[in-house]
N, C-alpha and C positions, 0 to 999 in steps of 0.2 A: 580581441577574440582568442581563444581558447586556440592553440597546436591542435590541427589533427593527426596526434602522434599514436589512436586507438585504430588508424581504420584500417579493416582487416578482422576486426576483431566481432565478434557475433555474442547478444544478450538475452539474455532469456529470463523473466521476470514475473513467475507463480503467483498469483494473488486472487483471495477470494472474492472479495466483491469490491464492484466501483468506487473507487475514493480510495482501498488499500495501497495502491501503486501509489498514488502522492502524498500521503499521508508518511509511509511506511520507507518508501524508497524515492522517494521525488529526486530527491536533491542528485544521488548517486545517478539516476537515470536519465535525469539533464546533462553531467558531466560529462557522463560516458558518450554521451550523444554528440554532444558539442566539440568531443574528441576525436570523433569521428567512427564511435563502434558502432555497428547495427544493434539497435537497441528492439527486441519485441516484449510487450505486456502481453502476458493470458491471463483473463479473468474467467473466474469458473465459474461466477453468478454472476446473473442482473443485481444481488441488493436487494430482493422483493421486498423482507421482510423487515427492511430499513425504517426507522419513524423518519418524519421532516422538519426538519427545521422553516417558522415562519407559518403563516397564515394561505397562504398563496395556492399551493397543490397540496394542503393539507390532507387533503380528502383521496389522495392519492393509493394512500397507504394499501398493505394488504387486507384490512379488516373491512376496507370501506370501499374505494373503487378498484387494489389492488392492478392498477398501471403507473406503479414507483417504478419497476422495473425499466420496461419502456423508455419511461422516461430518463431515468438514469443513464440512458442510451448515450445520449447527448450530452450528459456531462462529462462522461468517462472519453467521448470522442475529442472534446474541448482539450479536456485536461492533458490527454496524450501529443495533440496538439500543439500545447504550452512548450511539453517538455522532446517536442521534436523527437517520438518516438512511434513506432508501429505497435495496433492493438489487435486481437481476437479473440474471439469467446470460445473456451474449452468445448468443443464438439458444437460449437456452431451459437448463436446468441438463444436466450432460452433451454438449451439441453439440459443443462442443472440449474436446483432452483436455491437458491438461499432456505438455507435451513431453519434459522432463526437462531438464538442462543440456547443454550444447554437446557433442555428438556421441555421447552416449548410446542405446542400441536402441532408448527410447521415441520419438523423433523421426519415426523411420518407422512410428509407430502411423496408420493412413490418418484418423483420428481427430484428431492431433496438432496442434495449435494452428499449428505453424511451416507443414503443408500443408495451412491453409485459404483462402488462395487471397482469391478475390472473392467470395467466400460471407461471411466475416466482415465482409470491408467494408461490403458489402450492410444487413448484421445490423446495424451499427454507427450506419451509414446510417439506416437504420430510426429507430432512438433517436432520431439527433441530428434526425431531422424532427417527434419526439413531442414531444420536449422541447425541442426551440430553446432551449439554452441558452447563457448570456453567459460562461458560463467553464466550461472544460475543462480536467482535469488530468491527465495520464499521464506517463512517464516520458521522456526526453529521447533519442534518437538510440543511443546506448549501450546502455538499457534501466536507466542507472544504474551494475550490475555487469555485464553481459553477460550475462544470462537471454535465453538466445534468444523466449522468449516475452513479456519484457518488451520485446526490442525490438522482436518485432513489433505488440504493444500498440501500441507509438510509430505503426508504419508505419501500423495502420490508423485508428488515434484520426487522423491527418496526410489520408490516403485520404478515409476518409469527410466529413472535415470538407470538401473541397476536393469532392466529392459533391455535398454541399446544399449547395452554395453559400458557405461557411465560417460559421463561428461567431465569436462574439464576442472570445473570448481565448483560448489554447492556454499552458499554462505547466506546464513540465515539474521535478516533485519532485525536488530532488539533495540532497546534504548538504553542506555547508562547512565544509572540510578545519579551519582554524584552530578555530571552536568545536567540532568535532567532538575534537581530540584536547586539548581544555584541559576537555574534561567526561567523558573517559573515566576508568573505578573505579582506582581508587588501592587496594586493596584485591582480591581474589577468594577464592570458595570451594574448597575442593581438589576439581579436576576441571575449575574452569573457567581458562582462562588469558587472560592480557591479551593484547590484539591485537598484532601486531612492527607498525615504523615503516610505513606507505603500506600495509597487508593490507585496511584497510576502504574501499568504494569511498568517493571524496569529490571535490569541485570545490575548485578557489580562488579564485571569484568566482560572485556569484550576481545578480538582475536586484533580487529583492526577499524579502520572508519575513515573517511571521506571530508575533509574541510571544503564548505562548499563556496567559491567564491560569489560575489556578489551576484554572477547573472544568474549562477547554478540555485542559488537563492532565492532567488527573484524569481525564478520559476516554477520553482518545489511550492511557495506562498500563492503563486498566482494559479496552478495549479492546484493546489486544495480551495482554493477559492471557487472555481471552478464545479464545483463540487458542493453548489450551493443551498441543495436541500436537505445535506449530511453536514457539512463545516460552516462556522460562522466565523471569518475572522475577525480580531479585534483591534479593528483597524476607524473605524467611525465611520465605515463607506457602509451603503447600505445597497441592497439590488431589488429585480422586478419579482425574485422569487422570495427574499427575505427583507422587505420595504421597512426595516429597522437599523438602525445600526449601534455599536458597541465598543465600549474601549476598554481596552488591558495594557496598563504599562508595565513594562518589564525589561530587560534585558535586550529582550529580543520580541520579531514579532510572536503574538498570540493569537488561539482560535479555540474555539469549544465545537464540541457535537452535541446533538439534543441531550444527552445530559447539564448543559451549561456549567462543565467544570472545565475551569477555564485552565490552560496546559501550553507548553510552548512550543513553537516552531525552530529547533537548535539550527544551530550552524552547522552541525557535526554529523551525520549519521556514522553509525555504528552497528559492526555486523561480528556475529562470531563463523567458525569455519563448521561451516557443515559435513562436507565428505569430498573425497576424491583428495586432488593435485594442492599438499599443504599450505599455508598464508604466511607469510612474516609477520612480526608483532607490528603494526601498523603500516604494513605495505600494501601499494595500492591493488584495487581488487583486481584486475588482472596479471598482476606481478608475477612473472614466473611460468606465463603462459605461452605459450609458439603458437604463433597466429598459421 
């Protein structure tokens, strides 16, 4: 088992909708934890406007019975679970609603994460004076792929830190481009396909990153699994909500989202510096911090 050589140390972990935290930050957020830092996820949405993956609560969606949300309740409780860390929804569960992607109807829900305004900063705010935390993780200026709600995640994780006064370190999740396309499946199942050159968002330089050992692993994969009406792994197991199953061989493990482009689970997260207390070229993400 893991030295708890972090504890003392307080996380804080911005993300837009359920599945971002393990998808995005899993691995890092298992570590931290297992180190012994107080790890918290806020998530700003339920995911309403998520499609599903599988037959099962297909009907869930927002066009049809719209309680994805809801329901995602429960996966997002699992997955935090996994990874041994505390969750809560930005201004309570339901305050903000998933926007949808860039120019979509759900945008102008008066609900809609993209027009919350200084209500969510506020909210935000809130936290970061609970928890005074030494490190902060959301997504980078872009939102990563352009999820308009991811990047407003950025704006206001940026807002409220500048708020109270800032926080100890701000370091924004991306993936790099080079390990990201020497660990994609060499291999897919029929239906899913491999990604064409530059389709997956990526960087090609990053500040620092996280090698994640086998249990930090173990639970970043089982955690997105977790997350079963958004991630398919491709692993050949199959569950109650996606009674199919899949394989991708590669390097490493693999999983798709309802796109069924099939993409990998790395070893490595990687993160660049966002603001505040500078990073060493691959030192770890609390390095440098006074608990």
């Amino acid at each position: 088992m893991p030295q708890r050589d972090l504890a003392g140390y307080r996380v804080v972990a911005v993300h837009a909708h359920p599945d971002d935290e393990a998808i995005s930050t899993g691995g890092a957020l298992a570590d931290l934890a297992a180190r012994g830092a107080d790890v918290l996820v806020v998530t700003c949405t339920l995911g309403e406007e998520g499609e599903v993956i599988g037959d099962t609560f297909a009907g869930l969606v927002a066009d049809r019975a719209d309680q994805l949300g809801g329901f995602r309740i429960g996966e997002l409780a699992r997955a935090c679970e996994i990874l041994r860390v505390r969750q809560r929804f930005l201004g309570g569960a339901g305050r903000y609603r998933d926007s949808g992607m860039a120019g979509s109807a759900s945008s102008a829900h008066p609900r809609a994460f993209v027009n919350s305004g200084d209500a969510a900063v506020a909210d935000l705010a809130g936290i970061f004076t609970e928890e005074r935390p030494h490190l902060v993780l959301t997504y980078g200026p872009d939102g990563g792929y352009g999820h308009p709600d991811h990047i407003r995640a950025h704006e206001i994780t940026h807002a409220a830190a500048e708020r109270v006064g800032g926080v100890g370190r701000i370091l924004w999740a991306v993936r790099l481009r080079e390990e990201l396309e020497a660990n994609l499946p060499t291999t897919v199942s029929e239906g899913w396909t491999a990604p064409a050159p530059g389709e997956l968002d990526a960087v090609d330089s990053c500040d620092t990153w996280v090698d994640l050992d086998d249990l930090a692993y173990s639970a970043k994969v089982e955690a997105m699994r977790a997350h079963a009406t958004q991630i398919w792994i491709g692993d050949g197991f199959a569950s109650a909500t996606n009674p199919h199953s899949a394989v991708a061989a590669g390097p490493v493990a693999s999983y798709a989202l309802s796109n069924l482009i099939a993409q990998a689970v790395l070893r490595r997260e990687h993160y660049q510096f966002g603001a505040y207390t500078p990073i060493g070229h691959g030192a770890g993400l609390l390095s440098g911090l006074a608990k």
